[in-house]
gemmi code that builds the backbone of each chain (N, CA, C; Angstrom):
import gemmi

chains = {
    "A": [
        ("UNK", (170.803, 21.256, 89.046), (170.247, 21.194, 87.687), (171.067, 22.057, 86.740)),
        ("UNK", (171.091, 21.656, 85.311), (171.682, 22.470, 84.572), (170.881, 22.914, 83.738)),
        ("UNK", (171.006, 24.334, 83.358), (169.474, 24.770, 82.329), (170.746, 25.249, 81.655)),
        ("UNK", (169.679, 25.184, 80.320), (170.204, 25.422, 78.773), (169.531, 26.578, 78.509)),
        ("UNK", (170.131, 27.883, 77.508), (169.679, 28.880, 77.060), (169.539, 28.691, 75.831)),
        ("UNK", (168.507, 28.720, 75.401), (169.285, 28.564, 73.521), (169.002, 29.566, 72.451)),
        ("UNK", (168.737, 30.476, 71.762), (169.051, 31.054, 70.878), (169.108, 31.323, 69.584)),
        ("UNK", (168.786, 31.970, 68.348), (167.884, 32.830, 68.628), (166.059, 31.618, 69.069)),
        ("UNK", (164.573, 32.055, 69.617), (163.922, 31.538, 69.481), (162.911, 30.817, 68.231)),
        ("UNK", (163.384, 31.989, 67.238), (163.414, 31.965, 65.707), (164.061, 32.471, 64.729)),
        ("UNK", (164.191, 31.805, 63.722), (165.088, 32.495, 62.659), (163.995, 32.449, 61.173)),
        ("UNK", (164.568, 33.124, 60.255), (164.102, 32.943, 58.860), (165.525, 33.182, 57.966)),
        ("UNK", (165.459, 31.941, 56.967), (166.530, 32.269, 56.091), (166.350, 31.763, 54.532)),
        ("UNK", (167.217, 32.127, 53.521), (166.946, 31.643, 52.363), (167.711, 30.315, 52.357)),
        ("UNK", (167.006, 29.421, 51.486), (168.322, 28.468, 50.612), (169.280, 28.845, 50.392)),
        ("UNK", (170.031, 28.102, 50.911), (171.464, 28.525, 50.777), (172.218, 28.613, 51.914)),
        ("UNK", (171.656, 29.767, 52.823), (172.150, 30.737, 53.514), (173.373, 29.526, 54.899)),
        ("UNK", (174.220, 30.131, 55.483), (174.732, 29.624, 56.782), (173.837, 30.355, 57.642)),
        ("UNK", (173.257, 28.943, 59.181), (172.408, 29.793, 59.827), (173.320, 29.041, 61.167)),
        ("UNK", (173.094, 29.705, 62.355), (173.998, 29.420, 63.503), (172.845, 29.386, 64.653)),
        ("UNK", (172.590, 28.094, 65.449), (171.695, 28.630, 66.744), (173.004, 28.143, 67.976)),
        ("UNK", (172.702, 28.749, 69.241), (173.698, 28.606, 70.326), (172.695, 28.194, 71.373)),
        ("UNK", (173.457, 27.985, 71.798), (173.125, 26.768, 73.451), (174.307, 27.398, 74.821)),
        ("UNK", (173.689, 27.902, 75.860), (174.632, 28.329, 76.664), (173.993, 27.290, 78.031)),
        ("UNK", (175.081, 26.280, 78.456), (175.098, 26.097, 79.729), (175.086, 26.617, 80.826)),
        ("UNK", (174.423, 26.629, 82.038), (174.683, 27.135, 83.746), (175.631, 26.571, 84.154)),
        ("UNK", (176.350, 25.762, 83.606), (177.672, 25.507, 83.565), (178.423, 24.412, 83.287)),
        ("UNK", (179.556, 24.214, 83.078), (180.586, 23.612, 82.456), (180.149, 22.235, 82.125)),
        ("UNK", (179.353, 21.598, 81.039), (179.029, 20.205, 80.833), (180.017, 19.612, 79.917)),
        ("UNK", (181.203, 20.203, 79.405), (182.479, 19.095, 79.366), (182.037, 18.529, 78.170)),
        ("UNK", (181.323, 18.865, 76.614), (181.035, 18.666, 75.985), (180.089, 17.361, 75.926)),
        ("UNK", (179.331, 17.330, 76.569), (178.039, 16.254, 76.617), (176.644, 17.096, 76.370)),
        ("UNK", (176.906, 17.620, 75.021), (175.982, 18.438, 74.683), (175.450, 17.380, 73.282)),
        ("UNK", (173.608, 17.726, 73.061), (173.741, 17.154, 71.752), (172.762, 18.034, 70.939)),
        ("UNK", (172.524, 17.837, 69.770), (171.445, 18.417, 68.920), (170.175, 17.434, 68.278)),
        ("UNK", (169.543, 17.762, 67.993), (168.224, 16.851, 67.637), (167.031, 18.168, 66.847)),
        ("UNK", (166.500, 17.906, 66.022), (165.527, 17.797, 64.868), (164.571, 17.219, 65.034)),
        ("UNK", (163.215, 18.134, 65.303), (162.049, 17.548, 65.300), (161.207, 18.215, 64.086)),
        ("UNK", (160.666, 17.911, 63.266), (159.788, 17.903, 62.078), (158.198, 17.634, 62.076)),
        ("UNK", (157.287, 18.525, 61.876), (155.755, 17.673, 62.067), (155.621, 16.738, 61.579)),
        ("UNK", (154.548, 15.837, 62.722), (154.790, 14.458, 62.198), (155.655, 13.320, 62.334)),
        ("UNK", (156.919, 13.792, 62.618), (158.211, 12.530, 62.773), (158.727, 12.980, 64.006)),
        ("UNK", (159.057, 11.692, 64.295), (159.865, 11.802, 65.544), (161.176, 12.657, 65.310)),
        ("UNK", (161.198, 12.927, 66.654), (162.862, 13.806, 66.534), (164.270, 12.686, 66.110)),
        ("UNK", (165.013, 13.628, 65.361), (165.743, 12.685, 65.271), (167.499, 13.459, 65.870)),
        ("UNK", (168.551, 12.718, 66.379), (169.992, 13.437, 66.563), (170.440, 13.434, 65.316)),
        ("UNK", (170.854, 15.008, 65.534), (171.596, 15.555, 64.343), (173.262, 15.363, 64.654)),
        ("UNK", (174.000, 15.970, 65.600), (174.896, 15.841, 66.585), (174.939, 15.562, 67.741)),
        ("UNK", (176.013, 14.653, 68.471), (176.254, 14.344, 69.644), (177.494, 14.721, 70.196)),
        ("UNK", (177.740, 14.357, 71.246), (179.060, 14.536, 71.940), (179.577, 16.141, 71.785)),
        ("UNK", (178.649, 17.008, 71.504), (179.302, 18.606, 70.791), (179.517, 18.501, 69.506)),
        ("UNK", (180.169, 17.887, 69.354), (180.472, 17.742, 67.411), (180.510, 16.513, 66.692)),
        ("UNK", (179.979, 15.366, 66.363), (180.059, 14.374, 66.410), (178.535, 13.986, 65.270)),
        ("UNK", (178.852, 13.806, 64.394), (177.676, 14.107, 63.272), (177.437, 12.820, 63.982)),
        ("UNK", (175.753, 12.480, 63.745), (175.703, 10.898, 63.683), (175.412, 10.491, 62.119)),
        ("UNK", (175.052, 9.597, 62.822), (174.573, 8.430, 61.094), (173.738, 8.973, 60.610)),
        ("UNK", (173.711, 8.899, 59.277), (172.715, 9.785, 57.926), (172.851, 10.663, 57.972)),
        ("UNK", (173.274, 11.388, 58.778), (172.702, 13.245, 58.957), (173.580, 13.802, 57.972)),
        ("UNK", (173.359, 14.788, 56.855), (174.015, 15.890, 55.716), (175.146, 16.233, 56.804)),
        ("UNK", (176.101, 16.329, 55.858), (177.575, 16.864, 56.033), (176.996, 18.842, 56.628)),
        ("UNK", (176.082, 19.264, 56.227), (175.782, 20.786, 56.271), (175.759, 21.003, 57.622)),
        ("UNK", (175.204, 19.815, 58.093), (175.060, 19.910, 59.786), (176.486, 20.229, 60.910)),
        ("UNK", (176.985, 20.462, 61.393), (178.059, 20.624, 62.347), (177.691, 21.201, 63.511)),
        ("UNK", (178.749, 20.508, 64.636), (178.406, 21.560, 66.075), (179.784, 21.290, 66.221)),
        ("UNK", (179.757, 22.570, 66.894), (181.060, 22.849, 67.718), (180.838, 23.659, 69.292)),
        ("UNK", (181.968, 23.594, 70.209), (181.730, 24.140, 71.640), (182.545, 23.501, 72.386)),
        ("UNK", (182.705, 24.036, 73.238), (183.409, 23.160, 74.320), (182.774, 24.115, 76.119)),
        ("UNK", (183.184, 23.526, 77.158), (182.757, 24.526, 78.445), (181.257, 24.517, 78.131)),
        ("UNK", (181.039, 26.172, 78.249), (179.403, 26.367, 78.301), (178.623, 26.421, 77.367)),
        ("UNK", (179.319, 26.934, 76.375), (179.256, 27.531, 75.101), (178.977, 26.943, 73.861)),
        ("UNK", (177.853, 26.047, 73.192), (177.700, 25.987, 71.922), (176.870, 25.978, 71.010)),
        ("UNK", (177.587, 25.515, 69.313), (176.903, 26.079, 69.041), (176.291, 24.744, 67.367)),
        ("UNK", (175.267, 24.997, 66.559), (174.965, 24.046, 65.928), (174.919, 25.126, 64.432)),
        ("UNK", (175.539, 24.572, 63.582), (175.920, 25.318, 62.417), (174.965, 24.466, 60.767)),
        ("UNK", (173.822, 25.186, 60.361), (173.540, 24.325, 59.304), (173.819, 25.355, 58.280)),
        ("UNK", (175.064, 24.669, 57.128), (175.559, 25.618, 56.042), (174.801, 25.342, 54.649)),
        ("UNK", (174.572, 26.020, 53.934), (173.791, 25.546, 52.897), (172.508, 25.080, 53.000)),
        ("UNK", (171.841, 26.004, 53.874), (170.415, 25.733, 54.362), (169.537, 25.389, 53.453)),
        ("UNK", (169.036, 23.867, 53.101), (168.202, 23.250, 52.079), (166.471, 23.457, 52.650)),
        ("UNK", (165.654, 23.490, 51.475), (164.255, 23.457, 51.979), (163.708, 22.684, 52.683)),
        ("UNK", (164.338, 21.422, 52.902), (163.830, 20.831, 54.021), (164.581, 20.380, 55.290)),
        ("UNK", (165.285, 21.344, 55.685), (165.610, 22.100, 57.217), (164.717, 22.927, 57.701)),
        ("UNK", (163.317, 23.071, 57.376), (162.271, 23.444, 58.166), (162.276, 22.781, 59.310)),
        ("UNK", (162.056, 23.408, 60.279), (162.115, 22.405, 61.980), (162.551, 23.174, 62.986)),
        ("UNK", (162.265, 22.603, 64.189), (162.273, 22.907, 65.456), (163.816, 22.220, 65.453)),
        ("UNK", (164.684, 23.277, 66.335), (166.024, 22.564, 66.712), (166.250, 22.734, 68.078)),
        ("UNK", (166.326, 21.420, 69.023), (166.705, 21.720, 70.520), (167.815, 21.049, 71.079)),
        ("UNK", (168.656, 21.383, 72.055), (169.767, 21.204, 72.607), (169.827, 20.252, 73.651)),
        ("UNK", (170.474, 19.563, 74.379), (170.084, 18.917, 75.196), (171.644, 18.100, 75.845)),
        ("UNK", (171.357, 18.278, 76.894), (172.830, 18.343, 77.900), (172.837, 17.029, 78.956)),
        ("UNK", (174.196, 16.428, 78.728), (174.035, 14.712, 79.378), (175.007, 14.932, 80.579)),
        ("UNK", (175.326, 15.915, 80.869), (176.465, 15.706, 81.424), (175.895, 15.883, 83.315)),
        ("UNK", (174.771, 16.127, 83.540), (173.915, 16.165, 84.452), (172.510, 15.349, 84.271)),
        ("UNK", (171.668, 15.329, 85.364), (170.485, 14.464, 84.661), (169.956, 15.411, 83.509)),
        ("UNK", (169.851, 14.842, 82.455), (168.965, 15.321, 80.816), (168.760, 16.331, 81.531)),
        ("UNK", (168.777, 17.622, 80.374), (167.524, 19.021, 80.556), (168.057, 19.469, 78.881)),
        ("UNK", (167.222, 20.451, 78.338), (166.736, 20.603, 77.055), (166.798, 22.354, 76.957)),
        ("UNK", (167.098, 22.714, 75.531), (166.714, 23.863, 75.424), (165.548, 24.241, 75.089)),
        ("UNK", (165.403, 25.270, 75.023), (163.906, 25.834, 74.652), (163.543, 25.452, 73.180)),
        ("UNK", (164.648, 25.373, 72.265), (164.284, 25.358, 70.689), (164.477, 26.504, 69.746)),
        ("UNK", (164.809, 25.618, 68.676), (164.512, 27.288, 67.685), (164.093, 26.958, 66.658)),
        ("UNK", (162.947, 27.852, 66.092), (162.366, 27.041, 64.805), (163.170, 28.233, 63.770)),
        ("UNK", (163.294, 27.462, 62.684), (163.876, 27.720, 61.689), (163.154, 27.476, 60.378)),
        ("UNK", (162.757, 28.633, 59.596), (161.699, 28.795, 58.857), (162.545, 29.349, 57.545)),
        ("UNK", (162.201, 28.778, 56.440), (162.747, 29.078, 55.320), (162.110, 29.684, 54.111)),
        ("UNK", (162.956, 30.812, 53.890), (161.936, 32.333, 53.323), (161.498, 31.993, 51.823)),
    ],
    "B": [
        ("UNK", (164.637, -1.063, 59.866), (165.227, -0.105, 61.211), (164.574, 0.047, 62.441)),
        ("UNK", (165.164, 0.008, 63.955), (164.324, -0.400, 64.758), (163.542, 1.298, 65.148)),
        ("UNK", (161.826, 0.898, 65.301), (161.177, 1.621, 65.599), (160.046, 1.888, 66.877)),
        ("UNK", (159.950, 3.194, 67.394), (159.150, 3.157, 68.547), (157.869, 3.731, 68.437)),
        ("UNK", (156.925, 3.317, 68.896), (155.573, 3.789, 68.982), (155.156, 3.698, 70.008)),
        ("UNK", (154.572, 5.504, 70.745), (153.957, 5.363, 71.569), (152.443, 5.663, 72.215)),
        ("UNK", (151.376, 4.820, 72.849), (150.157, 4.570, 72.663), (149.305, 4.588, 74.055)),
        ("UNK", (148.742, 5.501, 74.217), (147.947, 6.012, 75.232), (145.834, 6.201, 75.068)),
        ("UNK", (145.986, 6.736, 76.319), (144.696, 7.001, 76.700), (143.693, 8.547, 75.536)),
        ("UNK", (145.195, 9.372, 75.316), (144.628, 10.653, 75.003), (144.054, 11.488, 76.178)),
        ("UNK", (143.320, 10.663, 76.899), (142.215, 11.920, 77.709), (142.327, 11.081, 79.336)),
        ("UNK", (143.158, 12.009, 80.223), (142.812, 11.200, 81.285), (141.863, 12.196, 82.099)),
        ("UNK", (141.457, 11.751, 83.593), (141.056, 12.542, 84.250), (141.715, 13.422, 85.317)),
        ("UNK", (141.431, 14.166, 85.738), (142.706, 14.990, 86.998), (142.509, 13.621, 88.321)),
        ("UNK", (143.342, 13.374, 89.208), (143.921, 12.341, 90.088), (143.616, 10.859, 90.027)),
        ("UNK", (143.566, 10.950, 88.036), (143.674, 9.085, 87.679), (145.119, 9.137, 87.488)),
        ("UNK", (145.732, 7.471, 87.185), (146.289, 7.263, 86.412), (147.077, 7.627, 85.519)),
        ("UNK", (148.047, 7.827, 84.729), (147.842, 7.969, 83.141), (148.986, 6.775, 83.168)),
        ("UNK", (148.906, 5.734, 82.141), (149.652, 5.116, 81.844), (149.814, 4.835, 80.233)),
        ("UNK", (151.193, 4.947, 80.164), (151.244, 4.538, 78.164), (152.548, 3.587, 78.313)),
        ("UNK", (152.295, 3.355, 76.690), (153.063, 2.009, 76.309), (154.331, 2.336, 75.368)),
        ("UNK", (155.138, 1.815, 75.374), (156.071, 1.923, 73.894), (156.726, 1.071, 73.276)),
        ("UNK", (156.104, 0.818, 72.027), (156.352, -0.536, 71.044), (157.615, -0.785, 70.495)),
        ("UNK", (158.383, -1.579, 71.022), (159.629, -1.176, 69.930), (159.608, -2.364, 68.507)),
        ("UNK", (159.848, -2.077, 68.066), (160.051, -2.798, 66.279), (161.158, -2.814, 65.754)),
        ("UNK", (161.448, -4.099, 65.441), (162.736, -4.224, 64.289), (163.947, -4.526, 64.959)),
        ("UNK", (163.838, -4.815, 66.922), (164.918, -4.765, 67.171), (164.476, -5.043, 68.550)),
        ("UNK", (165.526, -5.367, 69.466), (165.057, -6.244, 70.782), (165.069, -4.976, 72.211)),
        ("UNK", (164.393, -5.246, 72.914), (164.485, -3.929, 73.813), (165.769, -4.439, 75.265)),
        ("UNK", (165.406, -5.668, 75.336), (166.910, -6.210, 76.304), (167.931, -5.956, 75.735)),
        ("UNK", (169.262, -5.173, 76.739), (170.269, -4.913, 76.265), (170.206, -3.829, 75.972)),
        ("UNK", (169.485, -3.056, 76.257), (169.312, -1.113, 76.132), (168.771, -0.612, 77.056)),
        ("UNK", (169.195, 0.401, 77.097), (168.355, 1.450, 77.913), (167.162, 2.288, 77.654)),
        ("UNK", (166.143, 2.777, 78.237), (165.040, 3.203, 77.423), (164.397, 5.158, 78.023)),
        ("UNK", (164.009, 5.195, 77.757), (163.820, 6.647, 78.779), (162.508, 6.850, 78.170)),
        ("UNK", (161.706, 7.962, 79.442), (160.508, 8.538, 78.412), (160.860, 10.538, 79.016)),
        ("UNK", (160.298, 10.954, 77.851), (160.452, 12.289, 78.043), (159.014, 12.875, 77.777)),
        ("UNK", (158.878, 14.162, 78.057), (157.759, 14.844, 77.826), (157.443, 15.912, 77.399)),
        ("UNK", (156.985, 17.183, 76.789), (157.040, 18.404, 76.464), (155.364, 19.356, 76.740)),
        ("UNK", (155.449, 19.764, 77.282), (153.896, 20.657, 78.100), (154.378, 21.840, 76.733)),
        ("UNK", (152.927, 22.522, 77.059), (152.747, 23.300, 75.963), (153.358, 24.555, 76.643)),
        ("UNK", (154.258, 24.903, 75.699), (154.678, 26.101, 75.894), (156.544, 26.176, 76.784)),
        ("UNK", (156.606, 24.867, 77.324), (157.664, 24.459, 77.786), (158.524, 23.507, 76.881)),
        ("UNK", (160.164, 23.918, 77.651), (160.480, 23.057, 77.051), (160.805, 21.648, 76.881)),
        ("UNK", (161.185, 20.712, 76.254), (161.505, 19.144, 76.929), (161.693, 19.016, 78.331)),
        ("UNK", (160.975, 18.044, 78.466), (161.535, 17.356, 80.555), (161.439, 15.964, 80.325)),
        ("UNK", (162.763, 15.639, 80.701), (163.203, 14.097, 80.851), (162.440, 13.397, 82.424)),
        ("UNK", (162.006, 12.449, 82.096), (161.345, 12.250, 82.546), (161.351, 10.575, 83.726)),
        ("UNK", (162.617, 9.914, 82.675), (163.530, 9.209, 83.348), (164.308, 8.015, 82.676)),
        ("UNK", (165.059, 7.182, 83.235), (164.929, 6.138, 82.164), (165.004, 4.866, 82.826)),
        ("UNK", (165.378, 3.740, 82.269), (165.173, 2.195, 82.610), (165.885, 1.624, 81.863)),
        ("UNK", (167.328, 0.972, 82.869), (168.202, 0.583, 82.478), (168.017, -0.580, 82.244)),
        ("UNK", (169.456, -1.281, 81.315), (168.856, -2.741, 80.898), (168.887, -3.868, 82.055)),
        ("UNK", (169.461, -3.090, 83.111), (169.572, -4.000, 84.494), (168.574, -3.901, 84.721)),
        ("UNK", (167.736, -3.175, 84.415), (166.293, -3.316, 85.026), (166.058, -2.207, 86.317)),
        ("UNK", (167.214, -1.886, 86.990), (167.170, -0.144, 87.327), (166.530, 0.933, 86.394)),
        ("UNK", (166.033, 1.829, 87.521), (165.437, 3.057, 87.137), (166.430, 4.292, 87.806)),
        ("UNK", (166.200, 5.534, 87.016), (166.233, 6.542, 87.219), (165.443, 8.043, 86.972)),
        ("UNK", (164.780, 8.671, 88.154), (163.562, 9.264, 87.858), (163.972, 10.876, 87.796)),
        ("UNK", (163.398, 11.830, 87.279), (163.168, 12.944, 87.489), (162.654, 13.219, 88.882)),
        ("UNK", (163.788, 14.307, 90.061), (163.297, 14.213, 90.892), (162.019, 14.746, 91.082)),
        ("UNK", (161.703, 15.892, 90.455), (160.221, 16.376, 90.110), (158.944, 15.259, 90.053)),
        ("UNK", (159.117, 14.539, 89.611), (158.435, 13.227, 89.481), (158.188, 11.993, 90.099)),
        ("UNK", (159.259, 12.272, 90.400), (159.888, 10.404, 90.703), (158.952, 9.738, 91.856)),
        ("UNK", (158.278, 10.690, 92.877), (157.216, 9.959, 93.867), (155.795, 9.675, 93.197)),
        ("UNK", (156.233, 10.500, 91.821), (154.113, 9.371, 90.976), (154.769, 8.643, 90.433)),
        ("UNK", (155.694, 8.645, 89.565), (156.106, 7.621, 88.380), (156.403, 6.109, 88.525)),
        ("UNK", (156.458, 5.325, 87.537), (157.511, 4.158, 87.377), (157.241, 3.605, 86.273)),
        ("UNK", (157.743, 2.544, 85.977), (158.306, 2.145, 84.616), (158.272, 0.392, 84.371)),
        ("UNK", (158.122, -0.100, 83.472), (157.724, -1.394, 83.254), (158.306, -1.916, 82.128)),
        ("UNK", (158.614, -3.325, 81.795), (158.849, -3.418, 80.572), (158.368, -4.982, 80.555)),
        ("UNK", (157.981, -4.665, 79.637), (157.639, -6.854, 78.518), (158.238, -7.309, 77.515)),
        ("UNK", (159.583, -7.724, 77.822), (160.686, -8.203, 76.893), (159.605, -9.145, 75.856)),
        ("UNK", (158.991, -10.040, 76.506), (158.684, -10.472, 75.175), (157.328, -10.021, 74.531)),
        ("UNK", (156.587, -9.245, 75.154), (155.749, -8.568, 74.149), (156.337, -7.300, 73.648)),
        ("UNK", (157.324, -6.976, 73.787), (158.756, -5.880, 73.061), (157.784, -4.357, 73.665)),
        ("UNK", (157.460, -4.343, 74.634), (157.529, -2.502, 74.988), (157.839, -2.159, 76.223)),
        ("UNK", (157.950, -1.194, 76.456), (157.985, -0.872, 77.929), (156.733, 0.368, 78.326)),
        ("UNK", (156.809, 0.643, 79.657), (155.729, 1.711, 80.169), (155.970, 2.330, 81.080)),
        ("UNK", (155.195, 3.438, 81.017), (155.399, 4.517, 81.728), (153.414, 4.705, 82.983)),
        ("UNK", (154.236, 4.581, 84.087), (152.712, 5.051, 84.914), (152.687, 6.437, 85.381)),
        ("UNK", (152.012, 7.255, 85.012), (152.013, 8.605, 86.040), (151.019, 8.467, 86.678)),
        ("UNK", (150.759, 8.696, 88.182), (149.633, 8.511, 89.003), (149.334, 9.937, 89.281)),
        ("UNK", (148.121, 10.481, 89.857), (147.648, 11.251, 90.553), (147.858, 12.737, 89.588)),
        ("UNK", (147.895, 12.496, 88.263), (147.992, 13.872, 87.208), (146.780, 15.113, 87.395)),
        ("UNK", (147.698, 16.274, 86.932), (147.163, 17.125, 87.095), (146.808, 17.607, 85.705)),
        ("UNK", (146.232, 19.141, 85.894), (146.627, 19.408, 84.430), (148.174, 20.113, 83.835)),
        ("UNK", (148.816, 20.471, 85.119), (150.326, 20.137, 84.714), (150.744, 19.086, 83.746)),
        ("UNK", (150.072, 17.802, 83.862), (150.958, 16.361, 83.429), (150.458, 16.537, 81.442)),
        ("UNK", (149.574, 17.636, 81.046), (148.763, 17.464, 80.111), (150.549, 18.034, 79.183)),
        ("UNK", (150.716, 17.139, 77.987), (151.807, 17.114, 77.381), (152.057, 16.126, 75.786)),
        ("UNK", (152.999, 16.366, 75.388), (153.299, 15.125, 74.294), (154.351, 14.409, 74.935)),
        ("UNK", (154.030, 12.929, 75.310), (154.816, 12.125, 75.665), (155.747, 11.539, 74.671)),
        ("UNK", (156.950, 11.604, 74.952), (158.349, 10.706, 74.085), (158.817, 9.496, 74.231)),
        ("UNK", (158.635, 8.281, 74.056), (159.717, 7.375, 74.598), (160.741, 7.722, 73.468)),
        ("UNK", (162.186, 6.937, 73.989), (163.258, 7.045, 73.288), (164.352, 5.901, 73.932)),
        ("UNK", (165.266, 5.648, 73.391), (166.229, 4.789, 73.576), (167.457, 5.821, 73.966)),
        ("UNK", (168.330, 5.279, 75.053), (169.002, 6.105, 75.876), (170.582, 5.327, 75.739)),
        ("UNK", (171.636, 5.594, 74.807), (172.649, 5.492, 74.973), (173.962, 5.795, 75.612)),
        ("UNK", (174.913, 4.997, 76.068), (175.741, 5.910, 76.744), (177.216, 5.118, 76.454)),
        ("UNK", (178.099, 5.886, 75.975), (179.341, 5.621, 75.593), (180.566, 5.875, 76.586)),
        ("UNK", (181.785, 5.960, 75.737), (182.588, 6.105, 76.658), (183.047, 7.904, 76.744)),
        ("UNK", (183.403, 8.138, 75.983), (183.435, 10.048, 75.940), (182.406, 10.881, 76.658)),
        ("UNK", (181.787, 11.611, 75.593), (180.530, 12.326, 75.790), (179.499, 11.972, 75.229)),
        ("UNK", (179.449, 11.028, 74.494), (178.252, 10.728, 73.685), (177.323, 9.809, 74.340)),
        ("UNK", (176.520, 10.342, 75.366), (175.556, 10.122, 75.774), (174.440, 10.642, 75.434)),
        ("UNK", (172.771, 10.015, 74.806), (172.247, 10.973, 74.144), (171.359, 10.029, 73.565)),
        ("UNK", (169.811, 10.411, 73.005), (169.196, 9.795, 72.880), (168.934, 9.413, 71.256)),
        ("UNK", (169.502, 8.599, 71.076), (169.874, 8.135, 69.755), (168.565, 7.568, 68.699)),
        ("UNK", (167.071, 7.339, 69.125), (165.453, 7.190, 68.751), (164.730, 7.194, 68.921)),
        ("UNK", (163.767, 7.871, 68.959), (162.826, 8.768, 69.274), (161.172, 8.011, 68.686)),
        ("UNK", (160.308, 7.903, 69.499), (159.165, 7.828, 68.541), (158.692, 9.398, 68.659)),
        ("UNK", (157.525, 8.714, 67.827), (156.688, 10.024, 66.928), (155.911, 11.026, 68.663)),
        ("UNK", (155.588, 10.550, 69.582), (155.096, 10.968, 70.869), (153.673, 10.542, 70.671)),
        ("UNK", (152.904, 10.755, 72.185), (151.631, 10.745, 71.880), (151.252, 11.909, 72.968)),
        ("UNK", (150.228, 12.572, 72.462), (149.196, 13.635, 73.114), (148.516, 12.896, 74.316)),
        ("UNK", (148.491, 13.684, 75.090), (147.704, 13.420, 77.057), (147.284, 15.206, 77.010)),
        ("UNK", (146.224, 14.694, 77.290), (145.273, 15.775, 77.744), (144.513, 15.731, 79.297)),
        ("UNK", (145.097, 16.033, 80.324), (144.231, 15.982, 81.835), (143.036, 17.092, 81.843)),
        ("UNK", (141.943, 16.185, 81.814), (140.979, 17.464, 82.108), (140.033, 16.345, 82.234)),
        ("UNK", (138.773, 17.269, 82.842), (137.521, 16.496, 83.698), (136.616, 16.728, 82.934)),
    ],
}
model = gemmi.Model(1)
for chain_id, residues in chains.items():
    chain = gemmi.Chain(chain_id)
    for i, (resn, *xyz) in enumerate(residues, 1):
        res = gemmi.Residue()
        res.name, res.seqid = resn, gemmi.SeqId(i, " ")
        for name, pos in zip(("N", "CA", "C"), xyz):
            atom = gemmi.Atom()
            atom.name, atom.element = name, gemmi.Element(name[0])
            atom.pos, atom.b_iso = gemmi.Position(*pos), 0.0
            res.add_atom(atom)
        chain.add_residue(res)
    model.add_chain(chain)
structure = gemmi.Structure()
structure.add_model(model)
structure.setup_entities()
């Protein structure tokens, strides 16, 4: 099995701000890492895939980067509605998930 | 845009059943892959398995001796059975659509909204 660490468990930030959460693999998943956005009420949706790999619709603010064990999901210009739970989630073994991080805007 | 909804009991009992459904809309479920996932309170996501468009499965080994999986191409959903639940199994259930490319971009590309299971007597 591969477990995901992820990081911080919460944050608070202003509009505006660059906020960074990380994802550490038990080991080497070769960038088959992804990100996803869950919101009350709506289904989760992917923010990034493949490690860095925006998908469709998602704001340019969004980015991930990483490679090996290590990554990480970058939202710059943190808008008011980036309120949400953000979790990690690793393909490169059967699925497993990070814990999450909610991200609360001051 | 194609959409999933998924639709349950809410309340099962400890060593029934639990079985739910997932609707897909706007788009055909042959020719994809499908998965359901789950999240217990206080934990985090657990994949739970998926169902390929061959009509193969793949289970969580944690699971995989209650579970299995169903689908009705032409009434457009598929399903999930958990047998013999505890109050372990009490969770928000996910279906989702399960892609897989040629790189790394493997990953679950739609999500419904989940539905609440509650095991208790």
């Amino acid at each position: 099995d591969t477990q995901l660490t992820q990081s911080p468990p919460s944050l608070s930030a202003s509009v505006g701000d660059r906020v960074s959460i990380t994802c550490r693999a038990s080991q080497n998943i070769d960038r088959f890492l992804n990100w996803y956005q869950v919101q009350p009420g709506k289904a989760p949706r992917v923010l990034i895939y493949a490690a860095s790999t925006l998908a469709s619709g998602i704001p340019s603010r969004f980015s991930g980067r990483g490679s090996r064990t290590d990554y990480s999901l970058i939202i710059s210009d943190l808008q008011p509605e980036d309120s949400a739970i953000y979790f990690c989630q690793q393909s490169y073994s059967e699925p497993s998930f990070g814990s999450g991080t909610r991200v609360e805007i001051k | 845009q194609v959409q999933l909804q998924e639709s349950g009991p809410g309340l099962v009992k400890p060593s029934e059943t639990l079985t739910l459904k997932c609707t897909v809309s706007g788009g055909p479920i042959s020719g994809h892959d499908w998965s359901w996932i789950r999240q217990s309170p206080g934990k985090p996501l657990e994949w739970i398995g998926h169902r390929y468009s061959t009509g193969s499965t793949t289970y969580n080994p944690s699971l995989e001796s209650r579970v299995s999986f169903g689908v009705d191409t032409s009434e457009k959903w598929f399903s999930l059975r958990l047998n013999s639940v505890t109050a372990a199994d009490t969770a928000i259930y996910y279906c989702a659509r399960w892609q897989t490319g040629t790189v790394a971009d493997w990953y679950f590309p739609l999500w419904g909204r989940g539905t609440r299971v509650t095991v208790s007597s």
